[in-house]
C-alpha positions as CSV (number, residue, x, y, z in Angstrom):
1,X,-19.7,-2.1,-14.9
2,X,-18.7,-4.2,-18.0
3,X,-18.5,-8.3,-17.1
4,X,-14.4,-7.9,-18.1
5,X,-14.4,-5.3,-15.6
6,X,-16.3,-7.1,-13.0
7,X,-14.0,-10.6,-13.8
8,X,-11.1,-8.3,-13.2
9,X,-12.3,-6.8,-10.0
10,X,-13.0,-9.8,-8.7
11,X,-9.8,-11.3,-9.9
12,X,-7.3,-8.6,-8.1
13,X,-9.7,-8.7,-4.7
14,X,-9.5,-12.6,-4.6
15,X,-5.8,-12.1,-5.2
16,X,-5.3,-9.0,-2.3
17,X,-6.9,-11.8,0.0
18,X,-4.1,-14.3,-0.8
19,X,-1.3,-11.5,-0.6
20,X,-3.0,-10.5,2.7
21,X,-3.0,-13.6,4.1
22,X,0.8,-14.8,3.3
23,X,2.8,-14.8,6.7
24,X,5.8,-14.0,5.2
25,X,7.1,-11.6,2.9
26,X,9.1,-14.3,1.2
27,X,5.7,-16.0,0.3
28,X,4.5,-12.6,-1.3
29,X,7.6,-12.4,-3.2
30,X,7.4,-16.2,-4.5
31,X,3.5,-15.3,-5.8
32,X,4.3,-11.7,-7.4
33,X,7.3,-13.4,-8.9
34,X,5.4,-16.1,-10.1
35,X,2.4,-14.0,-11.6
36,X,4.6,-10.9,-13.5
37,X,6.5,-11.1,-16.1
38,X,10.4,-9.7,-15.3
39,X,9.1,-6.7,-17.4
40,X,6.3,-5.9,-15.1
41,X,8.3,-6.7,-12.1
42,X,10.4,-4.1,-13.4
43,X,7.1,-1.6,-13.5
44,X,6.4,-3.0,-10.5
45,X,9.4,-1.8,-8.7
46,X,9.7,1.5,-10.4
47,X,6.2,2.2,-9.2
48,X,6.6,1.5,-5.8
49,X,10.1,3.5,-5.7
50,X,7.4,6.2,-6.9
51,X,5.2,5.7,-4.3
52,X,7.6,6.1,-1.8
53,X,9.5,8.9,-3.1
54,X,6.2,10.9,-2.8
55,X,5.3,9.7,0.4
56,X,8.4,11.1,1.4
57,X,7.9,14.1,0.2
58,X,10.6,14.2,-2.8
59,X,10.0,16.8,-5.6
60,X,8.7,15.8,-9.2
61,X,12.3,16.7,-10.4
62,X,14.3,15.0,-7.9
63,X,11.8,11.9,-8.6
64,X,12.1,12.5,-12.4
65,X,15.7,12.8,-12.1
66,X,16.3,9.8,-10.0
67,X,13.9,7.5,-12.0
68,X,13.9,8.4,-15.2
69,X,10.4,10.0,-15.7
């Protein structure tokens, strides 16, 4: 693994360990918020509506049609 891969690795595992160790969602919020720009909180989101729409078990067209990819 490259040294900007390992820096980045290390980076998002030290950063899961703060997220994972926030009591409340509200803190969670206040760091992403903090962190992304409103254009990756906007990927953000749209992933995670992703996510979920697989996880429940939603079609590729019905997701494509209901986000827009």
């Amino acid at each position: 693994m490259s040294s900007e891969k390992q820096i980045v690795s290390h980076a998002m595992r030290e950063l899961a360990g703060v997220l994972s160790q926030s009591r409340h969602a509200g803190e969670v919020y206040d760091i992403l918020f903090a962190l992304l720009t409103p254009r990756e909180r906007d990927a953000l989101a749209s992933r995670w509506r992703l996510v979920k729409m697989l996880i429940e078990g939603n079609t590729q067209r019905k997701i494509s049609e209901e986000l827009g990819i």
